[in-house]
Predicted model as a PDB file, atoms N, CA, C, CB and O in Angstrom, pLDDT in the B-factor column:
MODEL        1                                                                  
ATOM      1  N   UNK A   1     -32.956 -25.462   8.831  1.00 54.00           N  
ATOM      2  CA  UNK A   1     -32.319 -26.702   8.453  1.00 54.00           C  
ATOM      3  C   UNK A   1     -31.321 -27.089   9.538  1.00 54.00           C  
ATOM      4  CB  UNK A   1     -31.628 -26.575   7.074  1.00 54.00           C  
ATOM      5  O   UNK A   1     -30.381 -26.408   9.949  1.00 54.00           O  
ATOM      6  N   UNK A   2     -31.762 -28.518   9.995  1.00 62.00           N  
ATOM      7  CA  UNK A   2     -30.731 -28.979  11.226  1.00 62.00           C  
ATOM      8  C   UNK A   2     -28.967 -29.196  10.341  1.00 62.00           C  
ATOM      9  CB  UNK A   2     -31.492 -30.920  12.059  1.00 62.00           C  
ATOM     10  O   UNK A   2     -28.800 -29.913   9.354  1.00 62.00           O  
ATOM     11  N   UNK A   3     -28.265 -28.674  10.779  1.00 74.00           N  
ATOM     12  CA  UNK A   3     -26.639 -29.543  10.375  1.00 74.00           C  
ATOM     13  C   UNK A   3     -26.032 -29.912  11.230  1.00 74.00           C  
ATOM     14  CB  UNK A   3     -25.523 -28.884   9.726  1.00 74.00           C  
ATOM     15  O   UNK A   3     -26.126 -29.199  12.228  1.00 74.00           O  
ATOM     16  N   UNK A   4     -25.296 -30.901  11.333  1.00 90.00           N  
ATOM     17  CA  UNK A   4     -24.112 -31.831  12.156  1.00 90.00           C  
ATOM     18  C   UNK A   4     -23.019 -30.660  12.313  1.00 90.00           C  
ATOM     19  CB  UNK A   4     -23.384 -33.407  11.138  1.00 90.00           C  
ATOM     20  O   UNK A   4     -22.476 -29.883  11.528  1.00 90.00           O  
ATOM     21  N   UNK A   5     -22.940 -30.947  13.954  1.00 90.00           N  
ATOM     22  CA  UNK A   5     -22.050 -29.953  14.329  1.00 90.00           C  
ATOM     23  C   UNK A   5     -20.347 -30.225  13.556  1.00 90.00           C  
ATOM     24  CB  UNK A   5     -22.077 -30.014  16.087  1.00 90.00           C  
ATOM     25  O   UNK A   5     -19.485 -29.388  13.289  1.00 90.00           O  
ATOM     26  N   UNK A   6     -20.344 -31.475  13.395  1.00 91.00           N  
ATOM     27  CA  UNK A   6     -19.031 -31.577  12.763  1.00 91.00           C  
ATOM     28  C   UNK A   6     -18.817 -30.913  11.506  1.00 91.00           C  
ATOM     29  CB  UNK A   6     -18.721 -32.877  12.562  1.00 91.00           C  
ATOM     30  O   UNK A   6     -17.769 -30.350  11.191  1.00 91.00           O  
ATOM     31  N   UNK A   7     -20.127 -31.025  10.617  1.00 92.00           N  
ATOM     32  CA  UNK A   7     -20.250 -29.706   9.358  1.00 92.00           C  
ATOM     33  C   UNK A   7     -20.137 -28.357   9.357  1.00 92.00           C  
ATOM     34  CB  UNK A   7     -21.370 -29.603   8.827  1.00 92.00           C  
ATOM     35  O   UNK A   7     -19.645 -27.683   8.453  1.00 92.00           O  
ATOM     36  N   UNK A   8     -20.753 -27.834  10.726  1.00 91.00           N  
ATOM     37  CA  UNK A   8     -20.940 -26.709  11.314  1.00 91.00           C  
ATOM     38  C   UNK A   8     -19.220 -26.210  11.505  1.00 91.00           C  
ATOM     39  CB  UNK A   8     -21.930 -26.949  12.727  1.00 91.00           C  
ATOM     40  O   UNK A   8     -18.892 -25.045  11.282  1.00 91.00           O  
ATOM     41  N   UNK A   9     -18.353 -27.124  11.885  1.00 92.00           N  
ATOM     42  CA  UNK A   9     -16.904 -26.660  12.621  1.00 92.00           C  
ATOM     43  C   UNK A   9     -16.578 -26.374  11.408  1.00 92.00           C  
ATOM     44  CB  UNK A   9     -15.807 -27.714  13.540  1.00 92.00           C  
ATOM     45  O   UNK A   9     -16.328 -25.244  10.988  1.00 92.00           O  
ATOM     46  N   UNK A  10     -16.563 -27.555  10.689  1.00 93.00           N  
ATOM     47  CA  UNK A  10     -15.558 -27.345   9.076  1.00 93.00           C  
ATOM     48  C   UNK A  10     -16.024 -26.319   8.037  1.00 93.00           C  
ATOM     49  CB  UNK A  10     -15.573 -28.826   8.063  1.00 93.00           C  
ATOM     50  O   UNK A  10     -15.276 -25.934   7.138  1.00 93.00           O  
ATOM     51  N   UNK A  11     -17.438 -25.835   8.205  1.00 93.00           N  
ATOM     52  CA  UNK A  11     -17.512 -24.505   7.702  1.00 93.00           C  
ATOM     53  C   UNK A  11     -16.765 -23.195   8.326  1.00 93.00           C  
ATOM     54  CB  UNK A  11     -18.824 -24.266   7.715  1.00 93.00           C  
ATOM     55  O   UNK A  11     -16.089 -22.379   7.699  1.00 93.00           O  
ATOM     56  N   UNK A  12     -16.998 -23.203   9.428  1.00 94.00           N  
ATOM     57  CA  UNK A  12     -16.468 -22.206  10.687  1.00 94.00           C  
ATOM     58  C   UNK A  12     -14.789 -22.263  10.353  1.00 94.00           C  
ATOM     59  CB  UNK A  12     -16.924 -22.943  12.576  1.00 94.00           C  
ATOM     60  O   UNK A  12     -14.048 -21.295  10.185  1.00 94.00           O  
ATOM     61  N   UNK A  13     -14.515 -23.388  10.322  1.00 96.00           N  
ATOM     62  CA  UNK A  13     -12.698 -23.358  10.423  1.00 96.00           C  
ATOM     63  C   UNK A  13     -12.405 -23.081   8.966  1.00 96.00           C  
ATOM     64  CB  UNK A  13     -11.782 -25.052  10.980  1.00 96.00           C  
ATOM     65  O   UNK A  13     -11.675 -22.105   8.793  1.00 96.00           O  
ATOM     66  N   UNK A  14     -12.797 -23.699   7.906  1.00 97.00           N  
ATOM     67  CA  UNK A  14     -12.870 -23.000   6.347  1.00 97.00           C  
ATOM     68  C   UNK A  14     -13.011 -21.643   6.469  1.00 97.00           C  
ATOM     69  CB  UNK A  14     -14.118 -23.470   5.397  1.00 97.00           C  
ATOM     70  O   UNK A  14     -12.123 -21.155   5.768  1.00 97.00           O  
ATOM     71  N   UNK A  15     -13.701 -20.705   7.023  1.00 97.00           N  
ATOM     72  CA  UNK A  15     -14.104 -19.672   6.735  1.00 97.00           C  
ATOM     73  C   UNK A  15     -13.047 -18.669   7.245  1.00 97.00           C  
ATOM     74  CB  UNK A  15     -15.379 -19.569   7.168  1.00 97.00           C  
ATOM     75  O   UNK A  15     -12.616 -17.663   6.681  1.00 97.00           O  
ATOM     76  N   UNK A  16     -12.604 -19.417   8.971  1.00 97.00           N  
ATOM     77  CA  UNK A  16     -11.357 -18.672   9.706  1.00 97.00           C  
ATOM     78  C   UNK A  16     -10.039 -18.856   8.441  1.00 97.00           C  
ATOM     79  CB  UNK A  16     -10.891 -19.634  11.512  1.00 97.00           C  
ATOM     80  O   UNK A  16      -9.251 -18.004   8.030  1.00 97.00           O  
ATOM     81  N   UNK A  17     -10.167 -20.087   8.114  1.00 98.00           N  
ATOM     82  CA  UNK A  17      -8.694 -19.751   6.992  1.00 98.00           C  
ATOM     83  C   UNK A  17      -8.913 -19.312   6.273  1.00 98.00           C  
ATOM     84  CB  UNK A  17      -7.884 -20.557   6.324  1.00 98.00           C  
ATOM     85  O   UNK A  17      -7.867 -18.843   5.823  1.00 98.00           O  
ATOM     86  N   UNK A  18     -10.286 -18.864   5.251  1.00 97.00           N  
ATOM     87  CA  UNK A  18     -10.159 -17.549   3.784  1.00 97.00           C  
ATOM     88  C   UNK A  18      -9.871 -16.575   4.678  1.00 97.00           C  
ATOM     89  CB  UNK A  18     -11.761 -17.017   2.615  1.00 97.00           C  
ATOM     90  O   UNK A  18      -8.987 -16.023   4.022  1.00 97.00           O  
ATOM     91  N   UNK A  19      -9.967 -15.728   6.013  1.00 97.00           N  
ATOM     92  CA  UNK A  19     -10.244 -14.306   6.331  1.00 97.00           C  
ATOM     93  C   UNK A  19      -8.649 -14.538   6.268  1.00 97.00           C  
ATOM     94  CB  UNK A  19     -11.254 -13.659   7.830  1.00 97.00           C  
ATOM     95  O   UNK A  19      -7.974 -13.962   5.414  1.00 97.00           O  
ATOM     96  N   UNK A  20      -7.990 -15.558   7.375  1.00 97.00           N  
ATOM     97  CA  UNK A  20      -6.284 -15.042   7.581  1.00 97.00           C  
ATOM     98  C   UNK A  20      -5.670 -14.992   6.386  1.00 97.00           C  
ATOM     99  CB  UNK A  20      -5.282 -16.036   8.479  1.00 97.00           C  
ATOM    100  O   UNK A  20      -4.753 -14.197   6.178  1.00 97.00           O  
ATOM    101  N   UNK A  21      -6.315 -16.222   5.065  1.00 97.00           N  
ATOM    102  CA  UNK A  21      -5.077 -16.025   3.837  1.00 97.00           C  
ATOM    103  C   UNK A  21      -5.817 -14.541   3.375  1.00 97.00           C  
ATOM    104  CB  UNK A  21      -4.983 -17.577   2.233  1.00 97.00           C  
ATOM    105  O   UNK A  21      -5.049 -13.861   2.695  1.00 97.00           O  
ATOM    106  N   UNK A  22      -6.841 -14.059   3.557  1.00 97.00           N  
ATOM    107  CA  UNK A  22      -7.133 -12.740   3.221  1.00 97.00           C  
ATOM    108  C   UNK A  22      -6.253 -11.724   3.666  1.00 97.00           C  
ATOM    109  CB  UNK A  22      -8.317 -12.444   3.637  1.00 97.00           C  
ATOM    110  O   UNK A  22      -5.739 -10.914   2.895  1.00 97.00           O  
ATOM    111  N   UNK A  23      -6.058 -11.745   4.938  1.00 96.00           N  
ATOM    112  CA  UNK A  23      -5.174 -10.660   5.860  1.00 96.00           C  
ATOM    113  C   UNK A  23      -3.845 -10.989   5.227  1.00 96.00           C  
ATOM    114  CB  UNK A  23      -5.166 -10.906   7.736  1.00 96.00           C  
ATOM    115  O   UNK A  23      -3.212 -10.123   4.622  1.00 96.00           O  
ATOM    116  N   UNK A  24      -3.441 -12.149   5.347  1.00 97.00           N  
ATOM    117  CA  UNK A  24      -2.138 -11.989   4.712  1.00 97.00           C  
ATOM    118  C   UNK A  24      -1.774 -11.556   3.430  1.00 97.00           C  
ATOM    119  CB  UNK A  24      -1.635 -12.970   4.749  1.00 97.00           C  
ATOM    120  O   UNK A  24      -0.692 -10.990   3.275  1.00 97.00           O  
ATOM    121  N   UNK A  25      -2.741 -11.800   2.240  1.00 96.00           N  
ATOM    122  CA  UNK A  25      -2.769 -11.064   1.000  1.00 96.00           C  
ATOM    123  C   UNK A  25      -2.523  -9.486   0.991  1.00 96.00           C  
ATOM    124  CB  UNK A  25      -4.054 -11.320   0.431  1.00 96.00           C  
ATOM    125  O   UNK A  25      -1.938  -8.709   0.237  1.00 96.00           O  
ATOM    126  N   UNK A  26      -3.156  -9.390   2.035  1.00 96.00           N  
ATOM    127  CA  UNK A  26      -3.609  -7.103   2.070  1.00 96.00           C  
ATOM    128  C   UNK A  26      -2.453  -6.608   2.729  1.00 96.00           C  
ATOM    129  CB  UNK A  26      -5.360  -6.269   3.403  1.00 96.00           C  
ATOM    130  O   UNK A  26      -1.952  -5.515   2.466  1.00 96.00           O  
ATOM    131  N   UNK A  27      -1.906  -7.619   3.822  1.00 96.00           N  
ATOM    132  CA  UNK A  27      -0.243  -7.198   4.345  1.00 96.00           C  
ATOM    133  C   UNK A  27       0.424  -7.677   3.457  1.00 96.00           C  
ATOM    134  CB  UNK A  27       0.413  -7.764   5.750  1.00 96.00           C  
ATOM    135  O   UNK A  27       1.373  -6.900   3.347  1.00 96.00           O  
ATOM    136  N   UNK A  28       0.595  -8.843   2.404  1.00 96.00           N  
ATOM    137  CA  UNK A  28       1.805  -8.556   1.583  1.00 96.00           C  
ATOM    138  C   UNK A  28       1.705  -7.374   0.688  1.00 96.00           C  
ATOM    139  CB  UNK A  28       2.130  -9.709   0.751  1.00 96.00           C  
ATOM    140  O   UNK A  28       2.529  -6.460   0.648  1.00 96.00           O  
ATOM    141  N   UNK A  29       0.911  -7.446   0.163  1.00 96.00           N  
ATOM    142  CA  UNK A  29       0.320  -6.121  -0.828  1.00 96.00           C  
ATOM    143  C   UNK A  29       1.098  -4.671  -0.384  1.00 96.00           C  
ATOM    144  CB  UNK A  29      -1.616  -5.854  -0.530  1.00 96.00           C  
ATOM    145  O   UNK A  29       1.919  -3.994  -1.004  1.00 96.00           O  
ATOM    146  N   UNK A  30       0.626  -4.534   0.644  1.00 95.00           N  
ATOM    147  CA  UNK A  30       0.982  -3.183   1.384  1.00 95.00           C  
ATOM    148  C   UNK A  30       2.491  -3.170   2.052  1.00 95.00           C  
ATOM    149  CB  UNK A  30      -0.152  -2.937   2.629  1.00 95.00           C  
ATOM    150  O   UNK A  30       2.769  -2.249   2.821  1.00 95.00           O  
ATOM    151  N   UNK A  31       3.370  -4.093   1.786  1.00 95.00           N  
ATOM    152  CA  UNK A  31       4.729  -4.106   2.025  1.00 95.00           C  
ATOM    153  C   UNK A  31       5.461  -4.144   1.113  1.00 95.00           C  
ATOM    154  CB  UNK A  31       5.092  -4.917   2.678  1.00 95.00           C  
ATOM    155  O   UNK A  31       6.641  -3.797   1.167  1.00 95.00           O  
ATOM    156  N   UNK A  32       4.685  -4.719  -0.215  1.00 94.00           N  
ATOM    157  CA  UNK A  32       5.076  -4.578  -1.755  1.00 94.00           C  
ATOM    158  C   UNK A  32       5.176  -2.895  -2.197  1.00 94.00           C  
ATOM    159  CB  UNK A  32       3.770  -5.418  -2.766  1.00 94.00           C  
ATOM    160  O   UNK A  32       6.208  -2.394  -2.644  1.00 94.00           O  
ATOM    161  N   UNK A  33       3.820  -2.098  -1.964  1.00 93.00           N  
ATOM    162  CA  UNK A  33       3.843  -0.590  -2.378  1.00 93.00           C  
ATOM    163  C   UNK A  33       4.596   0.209  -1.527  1.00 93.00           C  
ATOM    164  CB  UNK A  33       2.510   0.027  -2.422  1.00 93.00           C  
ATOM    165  O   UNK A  33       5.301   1.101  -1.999  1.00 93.00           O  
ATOM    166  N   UNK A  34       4.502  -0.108   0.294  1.00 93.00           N  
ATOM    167  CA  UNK A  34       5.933   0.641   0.286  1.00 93.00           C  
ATOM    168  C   UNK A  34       6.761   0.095  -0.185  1.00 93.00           C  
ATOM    169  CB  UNK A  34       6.507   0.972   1.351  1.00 93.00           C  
ATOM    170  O   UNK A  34       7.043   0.739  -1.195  1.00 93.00           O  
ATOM    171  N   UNK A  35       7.578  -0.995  -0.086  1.00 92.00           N  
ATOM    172  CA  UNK A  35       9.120  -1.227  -0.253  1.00 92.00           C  
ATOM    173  C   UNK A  35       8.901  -0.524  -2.111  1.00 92.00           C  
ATOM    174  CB  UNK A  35       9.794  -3.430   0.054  1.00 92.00           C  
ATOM    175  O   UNK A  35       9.871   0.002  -2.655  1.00 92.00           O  
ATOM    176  N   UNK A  36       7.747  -0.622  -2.733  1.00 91.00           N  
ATOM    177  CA  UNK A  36       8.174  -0.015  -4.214  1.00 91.00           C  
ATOM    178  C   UNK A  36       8.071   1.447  -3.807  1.00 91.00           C  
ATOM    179  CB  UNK A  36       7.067  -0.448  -5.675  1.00 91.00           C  
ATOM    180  O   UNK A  36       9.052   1.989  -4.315  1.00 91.00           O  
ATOM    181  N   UNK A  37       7.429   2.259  -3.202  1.00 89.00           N  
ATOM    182  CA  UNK A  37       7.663   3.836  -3.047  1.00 89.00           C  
ATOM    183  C   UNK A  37       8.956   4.159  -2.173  1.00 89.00           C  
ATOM    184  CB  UNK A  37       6.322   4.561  -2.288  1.00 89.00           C  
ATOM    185  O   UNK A  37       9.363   5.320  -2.144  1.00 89.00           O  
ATOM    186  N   UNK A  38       9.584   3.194  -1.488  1.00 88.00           N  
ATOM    187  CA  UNK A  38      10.908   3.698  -0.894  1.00 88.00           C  
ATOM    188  C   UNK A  38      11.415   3.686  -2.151  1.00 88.00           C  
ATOM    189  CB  UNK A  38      11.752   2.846   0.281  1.00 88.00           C  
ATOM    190  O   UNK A  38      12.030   4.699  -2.481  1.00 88.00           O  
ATOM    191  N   UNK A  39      11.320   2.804  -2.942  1.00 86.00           N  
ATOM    192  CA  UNK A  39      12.705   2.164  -4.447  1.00 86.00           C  
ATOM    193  C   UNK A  39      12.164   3.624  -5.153  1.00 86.00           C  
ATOM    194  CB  UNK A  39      12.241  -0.034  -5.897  1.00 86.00           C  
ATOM    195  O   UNK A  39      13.128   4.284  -5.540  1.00 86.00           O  
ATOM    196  N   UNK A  40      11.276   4.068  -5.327  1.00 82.00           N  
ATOM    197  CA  UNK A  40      11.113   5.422  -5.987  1.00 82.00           C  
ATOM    198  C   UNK A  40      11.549   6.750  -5.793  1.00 82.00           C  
ATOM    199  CB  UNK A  40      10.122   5.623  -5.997  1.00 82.00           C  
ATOM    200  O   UNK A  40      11.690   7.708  -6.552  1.00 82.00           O  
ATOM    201  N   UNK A  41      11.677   6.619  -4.922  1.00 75.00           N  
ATOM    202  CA  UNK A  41      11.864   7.814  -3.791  1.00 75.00           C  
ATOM    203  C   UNK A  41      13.583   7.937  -3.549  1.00 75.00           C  
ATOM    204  CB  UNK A  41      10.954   7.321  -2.095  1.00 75.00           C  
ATOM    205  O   UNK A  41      14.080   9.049  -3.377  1.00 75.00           O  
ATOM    206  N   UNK A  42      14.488   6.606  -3.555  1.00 66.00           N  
ATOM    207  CA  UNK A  42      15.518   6.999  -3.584  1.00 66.00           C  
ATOM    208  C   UNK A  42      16.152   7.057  -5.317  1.00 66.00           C  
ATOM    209  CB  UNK A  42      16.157   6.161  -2.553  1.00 66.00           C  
ATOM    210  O   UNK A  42      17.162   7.760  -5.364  1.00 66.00           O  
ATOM    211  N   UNK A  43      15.914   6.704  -6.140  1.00 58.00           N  
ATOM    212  CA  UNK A  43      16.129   6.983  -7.145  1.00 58.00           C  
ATOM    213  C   UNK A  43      16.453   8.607  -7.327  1.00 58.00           C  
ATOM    214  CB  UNK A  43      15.153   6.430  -7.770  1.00 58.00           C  
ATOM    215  O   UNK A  43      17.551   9.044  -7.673  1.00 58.00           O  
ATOM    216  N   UNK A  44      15.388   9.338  -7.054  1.00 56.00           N  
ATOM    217  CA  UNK A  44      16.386  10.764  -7.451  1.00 56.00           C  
ATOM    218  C   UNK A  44      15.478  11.600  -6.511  1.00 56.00           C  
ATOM    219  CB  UNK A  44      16.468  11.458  -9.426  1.00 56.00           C  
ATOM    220  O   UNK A  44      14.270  11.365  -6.486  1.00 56.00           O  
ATOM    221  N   UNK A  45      15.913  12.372  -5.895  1.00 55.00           N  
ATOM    222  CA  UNK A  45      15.540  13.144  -4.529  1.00 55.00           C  
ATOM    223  C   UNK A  45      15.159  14.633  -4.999  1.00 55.00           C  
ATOM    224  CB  UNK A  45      16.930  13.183  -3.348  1.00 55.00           C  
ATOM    225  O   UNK A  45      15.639  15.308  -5.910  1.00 55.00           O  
ATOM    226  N   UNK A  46      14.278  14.883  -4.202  1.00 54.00           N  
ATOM    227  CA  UNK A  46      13.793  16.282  -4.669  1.00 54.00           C  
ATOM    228  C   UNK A  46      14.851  17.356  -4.282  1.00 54.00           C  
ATOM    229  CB  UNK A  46      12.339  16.673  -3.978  1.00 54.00           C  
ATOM    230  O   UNK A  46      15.471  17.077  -3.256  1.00 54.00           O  
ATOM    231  N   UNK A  47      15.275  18.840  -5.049  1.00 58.00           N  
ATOM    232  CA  UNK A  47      16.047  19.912  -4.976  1.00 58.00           C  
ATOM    233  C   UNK A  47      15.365  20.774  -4.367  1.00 58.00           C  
ATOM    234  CB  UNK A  47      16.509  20.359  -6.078  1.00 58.00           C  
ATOM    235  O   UNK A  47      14.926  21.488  -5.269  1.00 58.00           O  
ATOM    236  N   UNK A  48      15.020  21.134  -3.463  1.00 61.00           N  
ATOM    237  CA  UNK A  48      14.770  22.521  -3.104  1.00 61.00           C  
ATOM    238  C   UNK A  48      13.173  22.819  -2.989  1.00 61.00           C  
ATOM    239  CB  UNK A  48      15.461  23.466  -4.210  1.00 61.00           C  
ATOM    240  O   UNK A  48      12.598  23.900  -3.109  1.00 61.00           O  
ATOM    241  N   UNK A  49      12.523  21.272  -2.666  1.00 60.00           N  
ATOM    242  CA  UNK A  49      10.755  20.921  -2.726  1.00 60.00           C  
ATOM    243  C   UNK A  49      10.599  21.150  -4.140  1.00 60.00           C  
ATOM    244  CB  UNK A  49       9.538  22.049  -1.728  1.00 60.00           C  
ATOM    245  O   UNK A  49       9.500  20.659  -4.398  1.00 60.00           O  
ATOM    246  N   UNK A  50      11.116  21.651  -5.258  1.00 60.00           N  
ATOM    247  CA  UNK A  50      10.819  21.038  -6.633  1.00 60.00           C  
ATOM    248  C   UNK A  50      10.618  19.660  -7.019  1.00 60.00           C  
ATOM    249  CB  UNK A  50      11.726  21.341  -7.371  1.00 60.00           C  
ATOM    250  O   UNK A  50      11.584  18.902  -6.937  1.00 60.00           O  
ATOM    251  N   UNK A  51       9.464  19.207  -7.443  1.00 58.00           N  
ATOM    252  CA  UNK A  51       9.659  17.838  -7.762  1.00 58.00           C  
ATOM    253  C   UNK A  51      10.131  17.041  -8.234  1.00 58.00           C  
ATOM    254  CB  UNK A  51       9.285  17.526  -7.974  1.00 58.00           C  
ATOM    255  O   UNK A  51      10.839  17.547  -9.105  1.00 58.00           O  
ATOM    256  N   UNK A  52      10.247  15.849  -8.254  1.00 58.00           N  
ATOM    257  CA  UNK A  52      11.173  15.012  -9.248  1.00 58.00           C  
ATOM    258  C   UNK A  52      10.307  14.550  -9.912  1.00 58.00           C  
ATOM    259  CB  UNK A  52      12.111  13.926  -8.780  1.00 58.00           C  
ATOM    260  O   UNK A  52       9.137  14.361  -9.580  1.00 58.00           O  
ATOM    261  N   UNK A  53      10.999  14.248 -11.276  1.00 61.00           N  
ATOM    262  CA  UNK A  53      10.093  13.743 -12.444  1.00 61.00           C  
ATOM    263  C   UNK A  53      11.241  13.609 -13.605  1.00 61.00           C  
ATOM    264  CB  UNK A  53       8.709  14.923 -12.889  1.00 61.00           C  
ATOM    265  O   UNK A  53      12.470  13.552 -13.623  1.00 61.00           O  
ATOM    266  N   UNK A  54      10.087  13.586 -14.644  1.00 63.00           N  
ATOM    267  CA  UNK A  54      10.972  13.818 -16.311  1.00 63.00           C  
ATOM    268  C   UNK A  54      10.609  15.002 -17.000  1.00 63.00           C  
ATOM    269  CB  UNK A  54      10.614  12.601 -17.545  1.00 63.00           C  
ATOM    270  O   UNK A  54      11.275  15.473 -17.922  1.00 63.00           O  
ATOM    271  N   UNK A  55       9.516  15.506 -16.541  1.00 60.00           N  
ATOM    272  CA  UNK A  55       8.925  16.333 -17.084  1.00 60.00           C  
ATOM    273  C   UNK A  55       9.390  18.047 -16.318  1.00 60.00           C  
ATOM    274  CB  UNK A  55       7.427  15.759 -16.993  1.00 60.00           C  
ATOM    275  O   UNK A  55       9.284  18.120 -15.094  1.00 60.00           O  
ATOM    276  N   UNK A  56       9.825  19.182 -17.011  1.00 59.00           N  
ATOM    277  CA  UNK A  56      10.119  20.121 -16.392  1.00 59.00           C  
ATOM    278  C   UNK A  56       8.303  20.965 -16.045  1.00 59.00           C  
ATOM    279  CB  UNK A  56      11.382  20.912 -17.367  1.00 59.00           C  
ATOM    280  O   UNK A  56       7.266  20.810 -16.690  1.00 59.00           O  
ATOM    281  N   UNK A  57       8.533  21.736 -14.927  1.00 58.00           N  
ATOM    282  CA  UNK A  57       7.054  22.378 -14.388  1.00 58.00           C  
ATOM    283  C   UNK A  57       6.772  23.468 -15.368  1.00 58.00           C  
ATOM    284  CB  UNK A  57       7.076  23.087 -12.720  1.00 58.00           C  
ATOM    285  O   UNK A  57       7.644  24.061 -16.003  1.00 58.00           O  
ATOM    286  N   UNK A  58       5.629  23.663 -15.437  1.00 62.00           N  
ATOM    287  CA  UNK A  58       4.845  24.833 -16.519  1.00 62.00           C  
ATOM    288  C   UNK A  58       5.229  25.814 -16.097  1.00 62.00           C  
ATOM    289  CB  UNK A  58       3.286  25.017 -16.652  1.00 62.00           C  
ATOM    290  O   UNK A  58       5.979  26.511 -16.781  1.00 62.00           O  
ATOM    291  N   UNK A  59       4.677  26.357 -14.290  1.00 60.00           N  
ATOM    292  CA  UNK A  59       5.196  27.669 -13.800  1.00 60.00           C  
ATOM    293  C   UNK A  59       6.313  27.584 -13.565  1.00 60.00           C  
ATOM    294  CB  UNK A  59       4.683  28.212 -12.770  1.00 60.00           C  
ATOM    295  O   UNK A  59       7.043  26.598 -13.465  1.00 60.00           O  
ATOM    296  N   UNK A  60       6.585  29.141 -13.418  1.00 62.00           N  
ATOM    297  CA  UNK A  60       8.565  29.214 -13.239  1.00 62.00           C  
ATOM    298  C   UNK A  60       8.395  29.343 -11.478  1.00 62.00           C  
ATOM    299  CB  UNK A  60       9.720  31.237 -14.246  1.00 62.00           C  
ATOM    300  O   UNK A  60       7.370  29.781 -10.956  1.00 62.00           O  
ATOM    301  N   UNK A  61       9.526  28.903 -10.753  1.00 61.00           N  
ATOM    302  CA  UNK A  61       9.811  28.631  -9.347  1.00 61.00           C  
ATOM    303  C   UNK A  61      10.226  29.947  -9.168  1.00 61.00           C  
ATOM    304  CB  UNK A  61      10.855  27.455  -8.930  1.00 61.00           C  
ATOM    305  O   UNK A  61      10.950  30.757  -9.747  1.00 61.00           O  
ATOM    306  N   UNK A  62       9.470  29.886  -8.087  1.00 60.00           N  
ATOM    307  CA  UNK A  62       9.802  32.041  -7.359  1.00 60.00           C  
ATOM    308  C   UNK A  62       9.749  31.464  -5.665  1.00 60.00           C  
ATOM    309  CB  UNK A  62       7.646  33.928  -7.816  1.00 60.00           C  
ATOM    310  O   UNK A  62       8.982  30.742  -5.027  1.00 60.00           O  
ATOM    311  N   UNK A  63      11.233  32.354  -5.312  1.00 65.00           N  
ATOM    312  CA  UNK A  63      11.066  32.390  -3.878  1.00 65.00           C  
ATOM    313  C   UNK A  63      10.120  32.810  -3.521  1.00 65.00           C  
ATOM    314  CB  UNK A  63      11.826  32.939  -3.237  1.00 65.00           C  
ATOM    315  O   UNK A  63       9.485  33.692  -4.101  1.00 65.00           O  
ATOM    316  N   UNK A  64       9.707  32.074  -2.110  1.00 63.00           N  
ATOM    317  CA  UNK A  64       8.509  32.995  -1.115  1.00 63.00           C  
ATOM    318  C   UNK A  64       9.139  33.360  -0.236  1.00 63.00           C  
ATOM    319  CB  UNK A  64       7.227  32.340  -0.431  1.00 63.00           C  
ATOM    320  O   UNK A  64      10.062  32.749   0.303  1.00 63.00           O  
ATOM    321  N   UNK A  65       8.655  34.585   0.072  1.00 68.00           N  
ATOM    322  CA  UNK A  65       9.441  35.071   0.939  1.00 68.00           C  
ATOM    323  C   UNK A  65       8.951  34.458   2.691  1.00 68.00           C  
ATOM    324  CB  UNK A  65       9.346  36.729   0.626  1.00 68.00           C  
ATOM    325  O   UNK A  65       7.742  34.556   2.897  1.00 68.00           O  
ATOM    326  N   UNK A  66       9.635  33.982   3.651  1.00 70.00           N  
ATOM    327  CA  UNK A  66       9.338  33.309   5.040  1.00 70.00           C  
ATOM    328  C   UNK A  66       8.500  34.097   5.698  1.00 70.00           C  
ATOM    329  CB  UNK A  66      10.518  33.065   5.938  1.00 70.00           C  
ATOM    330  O   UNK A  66       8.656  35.315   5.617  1.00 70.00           O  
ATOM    331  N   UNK A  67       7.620  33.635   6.349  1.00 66.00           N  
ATOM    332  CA  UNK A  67       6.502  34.683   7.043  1.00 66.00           C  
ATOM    333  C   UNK A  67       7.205  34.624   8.449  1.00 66.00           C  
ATOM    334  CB  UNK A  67       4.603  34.110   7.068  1.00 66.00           C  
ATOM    335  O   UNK A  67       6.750  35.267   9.395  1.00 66.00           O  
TER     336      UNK A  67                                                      
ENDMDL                                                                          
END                                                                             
């Protein structure tokens, strides 16, 4: 099927602007989950590589001894 190159551009240039508002969607996204895992992370800091949570751990914490 023949098309008019002027149809041809305005598909082409339509198509270049879904990919960039695409890219820009996946970089805001991904500046949203860090800046929310920094906000998590300073909230309450781990003791001694024990984790932070609400919940206390099943096993009991035993030194290892340093190799």
């Amino acid at each position: 099927m023949l098309m008019h190159p002027e149809l041809m551009m305005n598909l082409a240039d339509e198509r270049r602007r879904e990919l960039i508002a695409e890219a820009d969607r996946e970089r805001l996204l991904a500046a949203a989950q860090t800046a929310r895992r920094a906000r998590r992370g300073r909230k309450s800091e781990a003791v001694r590589g024990q984790p932070t949570g609400n919940l206390a751990s099943c096993e009991s914490s035993v030194a290892v001894p340093v190799r």
